[in-house]
N, C-alpha and C positions, 0 to 999 in steps of 0.2 A: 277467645284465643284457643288455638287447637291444644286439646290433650290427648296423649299417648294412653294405649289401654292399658298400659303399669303404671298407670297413677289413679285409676277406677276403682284398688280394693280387690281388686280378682282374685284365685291362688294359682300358684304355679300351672297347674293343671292347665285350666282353662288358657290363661297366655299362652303356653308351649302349643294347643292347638287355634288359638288365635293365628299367630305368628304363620301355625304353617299353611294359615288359609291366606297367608299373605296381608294381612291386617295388624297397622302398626297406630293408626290416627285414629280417634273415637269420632262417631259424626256426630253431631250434634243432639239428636236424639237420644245416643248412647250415654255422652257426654251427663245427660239430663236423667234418664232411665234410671241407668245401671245404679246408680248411689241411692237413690230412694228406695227402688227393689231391695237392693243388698239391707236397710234398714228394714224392713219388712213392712212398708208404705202399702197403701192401694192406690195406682197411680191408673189415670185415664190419659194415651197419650197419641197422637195424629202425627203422621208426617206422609211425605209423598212416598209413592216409590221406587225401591235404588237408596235409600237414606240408609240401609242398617238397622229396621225393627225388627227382625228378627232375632239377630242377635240381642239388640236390645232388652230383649227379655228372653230368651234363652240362658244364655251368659249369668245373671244372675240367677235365675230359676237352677240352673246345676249348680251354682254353687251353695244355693240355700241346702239343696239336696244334700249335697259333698259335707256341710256344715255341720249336718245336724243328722249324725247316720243313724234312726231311728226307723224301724220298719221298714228296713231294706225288701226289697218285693213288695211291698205293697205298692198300690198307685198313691203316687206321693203331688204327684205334679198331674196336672189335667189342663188342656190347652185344644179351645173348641173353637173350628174354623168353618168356613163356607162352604167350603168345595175339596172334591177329594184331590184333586190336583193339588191345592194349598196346602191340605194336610200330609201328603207326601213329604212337600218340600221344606215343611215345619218339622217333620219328624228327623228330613236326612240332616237338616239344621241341629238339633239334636245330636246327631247319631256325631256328626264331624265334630263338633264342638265340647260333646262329652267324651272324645277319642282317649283322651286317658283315665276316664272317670269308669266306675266298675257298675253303669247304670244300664240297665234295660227300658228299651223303648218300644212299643206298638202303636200303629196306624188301625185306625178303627172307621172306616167308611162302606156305606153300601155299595151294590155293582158286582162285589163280588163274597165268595164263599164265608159265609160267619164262622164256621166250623173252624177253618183254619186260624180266624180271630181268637174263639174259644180256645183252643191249643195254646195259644201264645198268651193268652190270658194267664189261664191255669200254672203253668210256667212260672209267673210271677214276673213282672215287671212294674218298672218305679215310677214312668212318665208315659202318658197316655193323650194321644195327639188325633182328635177324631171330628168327623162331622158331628150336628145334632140327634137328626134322623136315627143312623145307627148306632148312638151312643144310647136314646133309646130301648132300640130294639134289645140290649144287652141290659139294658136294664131291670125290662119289662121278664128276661127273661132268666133273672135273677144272675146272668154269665157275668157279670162286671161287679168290684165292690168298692165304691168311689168313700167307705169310712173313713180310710186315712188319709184323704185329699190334704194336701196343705196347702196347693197355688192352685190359682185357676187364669187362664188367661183366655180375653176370648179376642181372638187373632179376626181382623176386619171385623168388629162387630157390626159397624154401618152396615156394611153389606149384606149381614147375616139376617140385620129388621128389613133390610130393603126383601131379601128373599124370603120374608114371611118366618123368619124361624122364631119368634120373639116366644111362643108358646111353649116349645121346645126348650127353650134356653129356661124360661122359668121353673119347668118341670126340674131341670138338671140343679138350677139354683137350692131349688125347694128340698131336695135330697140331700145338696151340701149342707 
C-alpha cells in the first residue's frame, strides 16, 4: 500500500524540499530504504531506473547529517559513482534535496581542472559525491581527508565492477 513521504520519519526540512520537487508518494524502494537508513542499517538495494534511488538514499543520508551536527565541514557523507555524468546528477540531488539544510556539497571527477576541486575542498564541505579514479588521485595527493566519513554509498556499484573499478573501491574502503 502507498505511503506518503510524511510517514517515512523525515524532518521538516527535507519534506518542504521534497514537496517542491513535486513528490508526495514514496516508491517503493524509498518506502523500503529510507526507514532502515534513518536506523543506521547497511542496506544493499537494486531497483530499475525512474523508481526514486536516489532519493532513496539521499533523503536519509541529509538527514543523518541534519541529526547529528558533529564536524560540520568535514566530509561527513561520501557517495562513489561510475561516471562523472552520475556524479553530477547525484550531487545536484543533493544540492535540491538539502535546499534547506546548511550542507555543502562537491563533485569530484576527472576531465577536468583538480585545482578547482582543491579550492572547494579546503573550503570545507560535508558531502562528497565523486568517481573512484579521481577520488584517488586526492587522496594519493593527501587534498582530501575522508577521517570523518560516516556514510558511504556506492551509487550503481554493478556497474562500477563491471567497469573494472573493484580495485579502486577497495583502496577507498581500506582507508575508511
Amino acid at each position: 500500500n502507498p505511503m506518503l513521504f510524511n510517514e517515512l520519519g523525515l524532518t521538516a526540512e527535507l519534506l518542504r524540499a521534497v514537496d517542491e520537487q513535486g513528490y508526495s508518494q514514496a516508491t517503493p524502494i524509498q518506502q523500503r530504504a529510507i526507514p532502515l537508513i534513518l536506523q543506521g542499517r547497511d542496506i544493499l538495494a537494486g531497483a530499475q531506473t525512474g523508481t526514486g534511488k536516489t532519493a532513496g538514499f539521499t533523503l536519509p543520508l541529509l538527514q543523518h547529517l541534519q541529526t547529528s551536527e558533529r564536524n560540520r565541514r568535514s566530509i561527513r557523507a561520501l557517495i562513489l559513482t561510475p561516471t562523472r555524468e552520475l556524479a553530477a546528477q547525484v550531487a545536484e540531488s543533493v544540492r535540491s534535496y538539502g535546499t534547506y539544510l546548511p550542507f555543502k556539497t562537491a563533485v569530484i571527477f576527472g576531465g577536468v581542472s583538480i585545482n578547482t576541486q582543491i579550492a572547494k575542498l579546503k573550503k570545507g564541505v560535508d558531502v562528497v559525491v565523486a568517481t573512484p579514479g579521481r577520488l584517488l588521485d586526492h587522496m594519493q595527493q593527501g587534498t582530501i581527508d575522508l577521517s570523518k566519513v560516516e556514510l558511504l554509498v556506492l551509487d550503481e556499484a554493478d556497474r562500477m565492477l563491471d567497469m573494472g573499478f573493484i580495485r579502486d573501491i577497495r583502496k577507498v574502503l581500506k582507508i575508511l
